[in-house]
N, C-alpha and C positions, 0 to 999 in steps of 0.2 A: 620255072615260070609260075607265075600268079593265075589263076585259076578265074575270070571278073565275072561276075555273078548282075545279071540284067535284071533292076530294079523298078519295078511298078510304085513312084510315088504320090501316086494322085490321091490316096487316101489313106497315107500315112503320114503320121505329125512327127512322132520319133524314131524316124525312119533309120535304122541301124543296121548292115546287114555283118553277119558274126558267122564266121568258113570256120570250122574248128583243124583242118590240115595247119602244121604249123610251118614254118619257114626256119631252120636249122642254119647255122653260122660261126663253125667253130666256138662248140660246145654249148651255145645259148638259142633259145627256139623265143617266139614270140606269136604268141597268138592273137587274134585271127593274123592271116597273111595283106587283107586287104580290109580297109577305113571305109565306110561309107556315111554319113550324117546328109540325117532329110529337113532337118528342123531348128531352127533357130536355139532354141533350149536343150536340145537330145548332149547326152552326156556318153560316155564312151568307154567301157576299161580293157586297154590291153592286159596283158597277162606275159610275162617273162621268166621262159625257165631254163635253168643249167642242169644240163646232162652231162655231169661227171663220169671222164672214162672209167672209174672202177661202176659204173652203175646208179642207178636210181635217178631221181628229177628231183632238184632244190629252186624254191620258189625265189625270185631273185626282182621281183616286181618293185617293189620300191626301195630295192638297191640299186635297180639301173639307172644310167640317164638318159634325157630324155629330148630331144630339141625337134622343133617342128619347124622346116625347112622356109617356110612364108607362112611369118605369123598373121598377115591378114588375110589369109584363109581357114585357121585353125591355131591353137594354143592348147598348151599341154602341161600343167602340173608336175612337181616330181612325184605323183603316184600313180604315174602312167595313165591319168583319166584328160581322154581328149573331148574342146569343145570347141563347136566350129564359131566363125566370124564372118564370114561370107561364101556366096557360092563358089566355085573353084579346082583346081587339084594341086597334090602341093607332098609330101613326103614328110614320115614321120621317121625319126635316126633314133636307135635305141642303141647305148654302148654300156657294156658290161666288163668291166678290168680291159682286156684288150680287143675283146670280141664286136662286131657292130652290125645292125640289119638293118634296115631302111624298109618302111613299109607305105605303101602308098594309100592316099587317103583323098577320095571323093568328096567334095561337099557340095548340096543340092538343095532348093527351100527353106534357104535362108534369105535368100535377095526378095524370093515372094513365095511364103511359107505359106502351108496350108493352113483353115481356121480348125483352133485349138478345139475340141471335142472334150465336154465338161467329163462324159461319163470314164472314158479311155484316157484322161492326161490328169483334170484337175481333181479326181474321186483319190487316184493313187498317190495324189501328192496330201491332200485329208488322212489319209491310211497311216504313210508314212511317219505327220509329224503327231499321229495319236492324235487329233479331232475325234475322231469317231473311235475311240475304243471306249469301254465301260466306265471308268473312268475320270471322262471330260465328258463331252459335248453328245457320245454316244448311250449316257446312261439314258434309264427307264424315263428321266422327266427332262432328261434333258441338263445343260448350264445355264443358268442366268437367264433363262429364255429362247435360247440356240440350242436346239434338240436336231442330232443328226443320226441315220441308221446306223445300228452296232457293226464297226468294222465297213461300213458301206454295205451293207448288203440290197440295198434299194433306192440306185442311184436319180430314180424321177421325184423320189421325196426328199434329198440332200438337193435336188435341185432348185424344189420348190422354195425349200426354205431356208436359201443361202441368198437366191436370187427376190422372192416375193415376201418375205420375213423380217425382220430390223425395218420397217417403215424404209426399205428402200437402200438403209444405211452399211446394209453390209458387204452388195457390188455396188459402184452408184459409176458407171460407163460414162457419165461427162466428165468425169475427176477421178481418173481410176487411181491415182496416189492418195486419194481421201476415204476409198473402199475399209469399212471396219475390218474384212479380213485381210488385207495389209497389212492396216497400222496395228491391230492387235496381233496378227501373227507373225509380223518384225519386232510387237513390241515399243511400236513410238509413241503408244497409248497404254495408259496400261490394261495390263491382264493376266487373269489370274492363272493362266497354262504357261506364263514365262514366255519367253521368244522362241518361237518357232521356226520363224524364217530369218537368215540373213537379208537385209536389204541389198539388194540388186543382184542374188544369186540365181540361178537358172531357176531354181522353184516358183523365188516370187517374181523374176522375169517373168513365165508361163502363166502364171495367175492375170498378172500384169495384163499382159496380152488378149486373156482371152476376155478379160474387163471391157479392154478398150476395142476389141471385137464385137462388143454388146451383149457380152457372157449369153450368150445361145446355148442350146441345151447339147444341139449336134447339128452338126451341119453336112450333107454329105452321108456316105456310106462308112462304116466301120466296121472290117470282118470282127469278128470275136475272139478274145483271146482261149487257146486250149490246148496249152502248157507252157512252160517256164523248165528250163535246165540253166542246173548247176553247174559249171567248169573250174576245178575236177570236184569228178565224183567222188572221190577217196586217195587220203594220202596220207602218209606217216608225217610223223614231228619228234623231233629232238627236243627234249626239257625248253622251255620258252620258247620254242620256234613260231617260224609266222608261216601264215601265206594267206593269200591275197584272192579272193573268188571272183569268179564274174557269173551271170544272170544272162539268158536270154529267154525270152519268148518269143513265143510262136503264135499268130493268128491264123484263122482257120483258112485265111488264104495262103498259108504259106508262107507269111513275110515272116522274119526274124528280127528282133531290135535287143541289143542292150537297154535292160533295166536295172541293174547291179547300184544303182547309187537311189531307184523307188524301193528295191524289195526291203523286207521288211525280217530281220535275221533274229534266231533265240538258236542258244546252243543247252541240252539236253544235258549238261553234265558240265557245269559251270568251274570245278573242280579239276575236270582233265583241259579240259577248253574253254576260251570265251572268244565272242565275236562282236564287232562291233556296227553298227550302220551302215559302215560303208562294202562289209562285208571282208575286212580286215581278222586273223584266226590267230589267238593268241594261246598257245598251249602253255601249261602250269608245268610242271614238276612230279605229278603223281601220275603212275602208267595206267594206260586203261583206255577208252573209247568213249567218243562223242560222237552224236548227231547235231549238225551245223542245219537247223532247219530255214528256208527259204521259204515264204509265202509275196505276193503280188498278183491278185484283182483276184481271191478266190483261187487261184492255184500254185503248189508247193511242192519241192524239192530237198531234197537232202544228200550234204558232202558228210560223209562217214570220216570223221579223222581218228587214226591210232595213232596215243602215246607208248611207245615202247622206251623201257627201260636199256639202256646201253651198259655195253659191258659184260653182259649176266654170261656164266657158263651154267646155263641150267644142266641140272641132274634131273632127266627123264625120272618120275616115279612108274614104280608096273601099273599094271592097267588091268583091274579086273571086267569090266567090259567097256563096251561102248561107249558110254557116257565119260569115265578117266579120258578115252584117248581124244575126243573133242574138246576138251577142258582142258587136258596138257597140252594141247596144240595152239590153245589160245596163249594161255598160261607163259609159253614158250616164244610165241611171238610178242607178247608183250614183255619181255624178259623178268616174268613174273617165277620166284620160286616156291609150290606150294608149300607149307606147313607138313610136320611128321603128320604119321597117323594116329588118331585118336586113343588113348589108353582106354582099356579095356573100361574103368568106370564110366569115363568121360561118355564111350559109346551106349553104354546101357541104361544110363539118366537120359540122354538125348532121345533116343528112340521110345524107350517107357512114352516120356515126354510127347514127343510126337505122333505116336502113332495111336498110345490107348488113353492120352492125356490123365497119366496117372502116376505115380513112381514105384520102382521096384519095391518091396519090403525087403525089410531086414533079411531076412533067410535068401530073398531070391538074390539080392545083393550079391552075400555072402556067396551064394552056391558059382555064380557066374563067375565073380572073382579067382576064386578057386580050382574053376572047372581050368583042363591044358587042352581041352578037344579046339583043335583046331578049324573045326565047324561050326562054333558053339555062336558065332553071330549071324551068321545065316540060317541057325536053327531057333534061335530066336526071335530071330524078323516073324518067321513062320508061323510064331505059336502064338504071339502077338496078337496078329489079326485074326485068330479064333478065339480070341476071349469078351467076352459079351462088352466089357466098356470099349472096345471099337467101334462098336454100331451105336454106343451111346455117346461117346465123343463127336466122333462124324454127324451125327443126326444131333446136336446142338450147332457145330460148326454149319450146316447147312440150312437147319431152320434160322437162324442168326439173317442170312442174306437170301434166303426163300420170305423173309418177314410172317413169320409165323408169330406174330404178336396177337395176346391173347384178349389185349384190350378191342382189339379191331375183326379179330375171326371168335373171341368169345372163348373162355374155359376149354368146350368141348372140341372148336372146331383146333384149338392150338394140340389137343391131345391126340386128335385123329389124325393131323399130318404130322405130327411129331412119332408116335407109332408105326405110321408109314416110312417115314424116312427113315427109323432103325431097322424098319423089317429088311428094304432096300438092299441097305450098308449091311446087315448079316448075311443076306443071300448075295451078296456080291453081284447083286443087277449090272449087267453092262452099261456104261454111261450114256449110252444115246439110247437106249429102250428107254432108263431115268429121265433125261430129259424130256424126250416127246410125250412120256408119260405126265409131265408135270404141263408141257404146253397145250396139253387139249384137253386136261383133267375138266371133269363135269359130275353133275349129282350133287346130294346133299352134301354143304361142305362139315358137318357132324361126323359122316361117314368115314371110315380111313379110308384116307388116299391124301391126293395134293391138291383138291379143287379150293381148301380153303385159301390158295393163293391168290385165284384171281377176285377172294374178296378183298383181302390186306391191300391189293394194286387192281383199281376199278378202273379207271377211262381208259379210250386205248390211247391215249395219248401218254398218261403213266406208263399202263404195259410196252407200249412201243421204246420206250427210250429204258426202261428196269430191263427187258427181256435181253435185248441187244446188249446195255452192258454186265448182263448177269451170265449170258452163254455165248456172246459174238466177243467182246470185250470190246465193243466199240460204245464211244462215245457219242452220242448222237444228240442230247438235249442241246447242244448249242446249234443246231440245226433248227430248232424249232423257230428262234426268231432269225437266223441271219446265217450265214454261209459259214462252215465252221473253220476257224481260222487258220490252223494245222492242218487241214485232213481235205477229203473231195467232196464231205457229204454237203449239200445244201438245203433248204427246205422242202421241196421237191420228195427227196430222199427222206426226211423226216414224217412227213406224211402218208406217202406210199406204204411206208414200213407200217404205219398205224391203222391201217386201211384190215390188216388180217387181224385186227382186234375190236371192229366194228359190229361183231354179229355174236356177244356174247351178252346173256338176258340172264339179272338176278332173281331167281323167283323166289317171294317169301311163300314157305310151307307152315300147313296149322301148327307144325312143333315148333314155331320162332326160328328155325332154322333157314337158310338161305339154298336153296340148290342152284348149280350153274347149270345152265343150257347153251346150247351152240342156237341160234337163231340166225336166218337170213342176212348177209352185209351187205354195206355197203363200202364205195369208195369214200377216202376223206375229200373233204371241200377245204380248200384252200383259204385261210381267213384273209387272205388282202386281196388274193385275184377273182374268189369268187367259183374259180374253174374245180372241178372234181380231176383230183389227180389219181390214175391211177394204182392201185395196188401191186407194190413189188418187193422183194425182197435186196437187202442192202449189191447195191451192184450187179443186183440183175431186171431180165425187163419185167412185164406186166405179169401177173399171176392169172395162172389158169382154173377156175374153181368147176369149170362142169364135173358134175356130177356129185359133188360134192357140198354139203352142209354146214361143215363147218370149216370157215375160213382159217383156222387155228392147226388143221390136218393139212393144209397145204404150204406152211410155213415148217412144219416140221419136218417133213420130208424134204424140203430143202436144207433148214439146218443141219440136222444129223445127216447128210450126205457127204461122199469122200469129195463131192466139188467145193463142197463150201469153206473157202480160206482162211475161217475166224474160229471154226467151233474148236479143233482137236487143238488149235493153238491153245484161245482160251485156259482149259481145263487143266493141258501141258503147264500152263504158264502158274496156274491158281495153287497145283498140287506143287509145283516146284519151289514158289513163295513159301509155304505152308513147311516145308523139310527143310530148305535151305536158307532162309531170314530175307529173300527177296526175290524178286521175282527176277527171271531174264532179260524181263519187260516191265518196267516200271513208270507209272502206277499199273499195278497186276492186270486191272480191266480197263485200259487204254491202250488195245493196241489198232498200229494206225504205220502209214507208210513213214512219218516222221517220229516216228521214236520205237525205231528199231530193235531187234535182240541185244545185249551184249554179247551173244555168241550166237551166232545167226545159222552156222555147220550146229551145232548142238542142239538148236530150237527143232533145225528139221527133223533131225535125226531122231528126239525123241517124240514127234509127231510119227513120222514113220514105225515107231515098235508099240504106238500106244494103234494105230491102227492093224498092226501084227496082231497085236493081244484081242483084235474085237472090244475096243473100248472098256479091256477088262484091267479098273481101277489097282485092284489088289495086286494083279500081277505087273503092272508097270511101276506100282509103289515100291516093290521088293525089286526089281531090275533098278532102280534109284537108291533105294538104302543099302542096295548091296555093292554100290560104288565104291571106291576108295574115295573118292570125291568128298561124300556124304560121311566119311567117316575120317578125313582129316579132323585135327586138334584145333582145336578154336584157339591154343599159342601161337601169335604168330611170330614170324621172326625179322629179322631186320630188314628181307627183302620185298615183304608184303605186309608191313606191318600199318602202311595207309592206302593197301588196298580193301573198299569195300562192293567193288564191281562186279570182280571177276572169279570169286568163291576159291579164293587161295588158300583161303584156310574158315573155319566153322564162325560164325556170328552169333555173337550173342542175341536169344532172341527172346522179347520181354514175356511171360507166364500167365496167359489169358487168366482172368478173374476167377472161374471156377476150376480152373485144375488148380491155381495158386492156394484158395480156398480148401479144397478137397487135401492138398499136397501137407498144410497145415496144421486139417487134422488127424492125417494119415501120422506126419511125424509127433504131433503130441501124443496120439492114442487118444481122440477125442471124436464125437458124434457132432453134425451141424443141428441143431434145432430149426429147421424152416418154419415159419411161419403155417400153419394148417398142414403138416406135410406130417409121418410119421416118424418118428426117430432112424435114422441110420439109410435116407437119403442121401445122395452123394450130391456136389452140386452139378455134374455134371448129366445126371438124369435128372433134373428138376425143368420141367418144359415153361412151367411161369416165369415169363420174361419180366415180369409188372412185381415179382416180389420182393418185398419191401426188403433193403440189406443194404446198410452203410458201406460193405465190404465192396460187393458188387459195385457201388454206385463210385466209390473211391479208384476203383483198382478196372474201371472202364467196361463194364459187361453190358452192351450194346441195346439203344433200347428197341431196335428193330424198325427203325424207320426210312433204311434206306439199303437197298440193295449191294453195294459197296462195301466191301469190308474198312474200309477206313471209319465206318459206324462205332467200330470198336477204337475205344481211347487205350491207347498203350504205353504212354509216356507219362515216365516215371514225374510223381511228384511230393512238394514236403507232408501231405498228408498223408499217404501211403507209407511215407517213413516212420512219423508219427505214430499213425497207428500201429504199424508193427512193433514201435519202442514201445510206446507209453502206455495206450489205449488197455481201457480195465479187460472186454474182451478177450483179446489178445493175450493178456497176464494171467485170466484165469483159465485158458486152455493149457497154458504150461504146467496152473498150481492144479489142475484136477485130481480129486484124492482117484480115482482109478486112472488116470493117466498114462504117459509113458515113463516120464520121469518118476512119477512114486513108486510105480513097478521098479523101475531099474535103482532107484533110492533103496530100496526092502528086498531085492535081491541079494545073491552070496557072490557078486559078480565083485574083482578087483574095480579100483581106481581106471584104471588101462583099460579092462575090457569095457568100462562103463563107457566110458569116452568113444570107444569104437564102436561099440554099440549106436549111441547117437550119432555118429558121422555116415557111418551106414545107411541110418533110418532119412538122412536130411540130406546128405551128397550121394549116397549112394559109393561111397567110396571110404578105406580105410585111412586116419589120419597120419599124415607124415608125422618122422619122429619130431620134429621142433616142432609141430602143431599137439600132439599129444605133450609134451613138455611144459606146453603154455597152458595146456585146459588142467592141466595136474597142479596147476596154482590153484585154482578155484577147489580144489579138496585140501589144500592144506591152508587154504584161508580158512574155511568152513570144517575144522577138522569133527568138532560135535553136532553139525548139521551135513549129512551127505545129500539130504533132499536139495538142500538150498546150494548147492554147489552142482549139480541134475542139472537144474533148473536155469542156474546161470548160462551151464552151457547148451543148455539146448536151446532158451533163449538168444546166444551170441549167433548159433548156424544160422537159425531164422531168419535174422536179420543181416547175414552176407551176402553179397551178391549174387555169388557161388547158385546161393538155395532160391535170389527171385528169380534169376535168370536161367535160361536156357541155351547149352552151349556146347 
């Protein structure tokens, strides 16, 4: 039996109602069980699925067929989207190969429809055909004179100026087939956004209607909408496969309608999925996971779709902790098989790399290669991060996106939080003492510590949106004009947040120096409503400041608390980018209910032992590199050789500007000469962000102007090539009469071991025999110059991939 669900439509235009119980019919189910349409335009999508006795649900929506029993009470599409024709009831027959359901379908308010409601009907039909995105009609000035709010976020000013704007010309209610948004958004006039609307499809029917209504702004009551579901949430796909979503929302009285043909679809990973308008799921070929993200009036949903690879007999790898068996689990369901494990060089360049941004030497090379202790990389990890260029790598990577720029905090104040943040990274500070230390830093910003931050990022309106995506990873600046299109925050939410950075006072001191002070806040004022909204933190309510001074001490105790959902991600998510070439959440600091983990059990999990360790960095780092994970071979094989998702095997990962730099003159045997600095500076202790270097400026070294790490450019280009070829620089580090090569030139060392020598000092690794075979040309070309045969080959490593990249 059908379930009839009692329908209140006095103040519903697209009145839909959507049972998710399904109706089963040898072997085929059809969702909802029961039709309802309240509106002349309301559009419809069933959903058809076969339940194969061996298991699973295959999507079978626009294989069915489909026929509607009296077509002049409803008609039906073959993609199972129903639209009504008059009031009535009438039966919807869906057959599948032999199987058939009959589903009954109500229709109501079509013979005397309710009046169309500009904000709830014609705003999300705006949404839909891109009017209002950045764009077209939504930019900063506007099109052609037809300026609408970004994405609609301020449906009384898209009113004004659809309906009081164009001299009249753009609804005109005595002649609504003569209305400019008509004829230009059918396109019978022209226009520069292309056709929008089909003539006489339920869109510009609606439009139509609410024209010839007297386009009214609302008439009547309209609950509010406060959510929108996906049907289904998550489902697998076969190489190419389809399926078919539907949309419903929810208003806050409760009604539910189909919107699956307003919402507005982007899929996360274009590669494993795509989707299309109609909400139609096209899987590619390559395994792996998308987010199918859903947005309509300001709120959003997501169908998780996994591509799995068919066929695979995976070979479980062991599992040295935690992290492996979350990974092979993924790994396994998507019939992904990982990569061997890393060869002893491979791992030793990697981690030097990553952890102290610097390369092994020769000797230590040499000694790891040769050591059999079956410890010897977890005794490594260890000794690593006790060597002083830890604290000095870290405390570059951190002042980079802390904006410790020296043009804006000045010489002194760039040295004093730069100082600070090695002292940090040497004493192993736990990560949320660090940051609340950085969010309420005050005093002279000369002084060491991190007050020079809130000179580099002054309003709170900067700090509100750097803070949140420097330690929440949320994205919050497109909240500042308009509802954020992906996500729940809205203006509201944007200001609240800013409101704990209202009470912070630069005082100039007689040294030139600036000191911060916490002073008295206030709430922000709203720039269009006028109203003081108040002070809260992302998704929670009002902030409570009695007794307290500085508004900056009651935001941090919120963040570093175990309630708060963003921060242990965050950090989780920054250090995991940072070791393994991307993040689990990509972009690293956008994270957001629509663009999920690629491994959502591993995301937790490693939130879970980073709050074990007491937010202690170093030790969650070595629980990570001690992975088998982290120490797969970056060859991969023919079962993952186009996966870049799901860490099947190591990434290449591009060689930030100053370790590249330092790496260069490490394998010449050469000194950097900075600019004012003293001889035998490394660049990655050099705190001047501003100094002047071709190298730097080619090869992307950040100039600290944005919180983001995407500040840093890391895509390779032909000058970087260039210069590595050609550039005299570059030639004369190789010809330097102390050098490496003229050492190893005037040594007693053979042809053979010279060679090893240099593959050592530049991979880190001994050369295979055909690679020694081919460098031993260049001595018998150059039999009366050994230098110039040195030279060739340490210039050839240089410039291999091998030595820019990281793998």
């Amino acid at each position: 039996m059908h379930k009839k669900l009692q329908l209140d439509c006095r103040y519903l235009a697209p009145l839909l109602l959507v049972v998710y119980a399904g109706v089963a019919n040898a072997g085929i189910v059809v969702n909802p069980p029961v039709v309802e349409l309240g509106s002349p335009e309301v559009t419809y999508q069933v959903l058809v699925t076969e339940q194969p006795s061996t298991g699973g649900q295959l999507d079978r929506t626009r294989s069915a067929r489909y026929e509607v029993v009296d077509t002049n009470i409803a008609i039906v599409n073959p993609d199972g989207l129903i639209r009504p024709r008059h009031d009535g009831k009438t039966e919807l027959i869906v057959r599948y190969v032999d199987d058939t359901v009959r589903v009954p379908i109500t229709v109501r308010g079509v013979d005397h429809p309710q009046p169309v409601s500009f904000r709830h009907e014609i705003m999300p039909i705006l949404t839909k055909s891109g009017c209002n995105s950045g764009g077209c009609h939504g930019k900063a000035d506007g099109q052609n004179g037809f300026k609408l709010s970004v994405f609609g976020y301020d449906a009384d000013i898209d009113y004004d100026s659809l309906t009081k704007g164009g001299r009249g010309r753009r609804v005109f209610p005595a002649s609504s087939d003569q209305s400019l948004l008509l004829l230009k958004g059918s396109a019978q006039v022209p226009h520069g956004g292309g056709r929008k609307l089909k003539p006489n499809s339920h869109r510009y029917r609606l439009l139509r209607r609410w024209i010839d209504e007297g386009a009214h702004r609302d008439l009547g009551r309209r609950a509010a909408l406060v959510r929108i579901e996906v049907q289904p949430k998550q489902i697998s796909l076969s190489p190419h496969g389809h399926q078919q979503l539907r949309v419903t929302a929810t208003d806050a009285d409760g009604n539910r309608f189909c919107v699956t043909t307003e919402g507005a679809y982007n899929s996360n990973a274009d590669t494993i999925a795509t989707i299309d308008g109609r909400g139609w799921i096209t899987a590619g070929d390559i395994p792996g996971e998308a987010a199918m993200v859903v947005s309509f009036m300001g709120q959003v949903d997501v169908c998780r779709v996994t591509l799995p690879r068919e066929g695979v007999d995976f070979a479980r790898p062991p599992e040295t902790n935690f992290v492996d068996k979350h990974a092979w689990d993924k790994l396994k369901q998507l019939g992904i098989q990982p990569s061997r494990p890393a060869s002893d060089a491979m791992f030793l360049r990697r981690v030097y790399l990553d952890v102290i941004g610097t390369l092994p030497t020769t000797e230590e090379a040499r000694a790891f290669l040769s050591s059999d202790n079956p410890a010897k990389r977890a005794q490594l990890i260890d000794n690593l991060f006790r060597r002083p260029a830890y604290a000095d790598y870290w405390a570059l990577l951190w002042a980079d996106i802390l904006r410790v720029d020296q043009g804006v905090v000045q010489p002194q104040g760039a040295v004093a939080m730069t100082r600070w943040l090695r002292k940090q990274i040497a004493q192993n500070r736990p990560y949320d003492e660090f940051v609340y230390d950085i969010l309420t830093a005050r005093g002279n910003i000369y002084a060491e510590g991190p007050a020079a931050f809130f000179r580099a990022v002054k309003d709170p309106d900067e700090l509100s949106r750097s803070i949140s995506q420097l330690f929440l990873g949320v994205r919050i600046e497109c909240a500042q004009c308009h509802h954020h299109p992906s996500e729940r925050w809205g203006q509201d939410d944007y200001f609240a947040f800013a409101g704990f950075f209202t009470g912070i006072k630069h005082k100039p001191l007689p040294t030139g120096a600036i000191s911060i002070m916490p002073v008295p806040g206030t709430d922000t004022i709203h720039p269009l409503s006028g109203v003081s909204v108040a002070t809260a933190a992302l998704g929670a309510g009002p902030a409570d400041f009695t007794g307290r001074r500085d508004r900056r001490e009651v935001l941090a105790d919120w963040l570093t608390s175990d309630d708060n959902p963003f921060f242990a991600k965050m950090i989780v998510n920054r250090i995991w980018a940072h070791y393994l070439g991307r993040g689990l959440i990509e972009p690293i600091d956008d994270i957001r209910a629509t663009n999920p983990p690629s491994n959502e059990p591993l995301m937790e999990a490693l939130i879970a032992h980073l709050r074990e360790v007491n937010f202690d960095l170093r030790a969650f780092t070595k629980t990570l590199l001690n992975s088998r994970l982290y120490q797969l071979s970056s060859e991969s094989n023919d079962g993952n050789v186009d996966d870049f998702q799901n860490f099947s095997h190591a990434l290449f990962k591009p060689i930030k500007a100053e370790v590249l730099l330092d790496a260069v003159n490490q394998v010449a045997g050469t000194n950097e000469k900075f600019v004012g600095w003293p001889t035998g500076y490394r660049a990655i202790q050099v705190w001047d962000n501003r100094l002047p270097s071709y190298f730097f400026r080619i090869f992307g070294r950040p100039l600290r102007t944005s919180v983001c790490q995407c500040d840093r450019g890391d895509d390779p280009s032909i000058s970087q090539a260039l210069h590595l070829m050609n550039s005299r620089e570059f030639a004369e580090k190789i010809r330097n009469p102390t050098g490496r090569a003229r050492q190893i030139a005037n040594s007693e060392m053979s042809h053979v071991e010279m060679v090893e020598t240099l593959y050592l000092a530049a991979l880190s690794r001994f050369p295979t025999v055909g690679e020694q075979q081919v460098m031993s040309e260049a001595f018998k070309n150059s039999v009366s110059d050994t230098q110039t045969a040195v030279e060739d080959v340490l210039w050839t490593l240089l410039n291999t991939k091998e030595f820019m990249y990281n793998h």
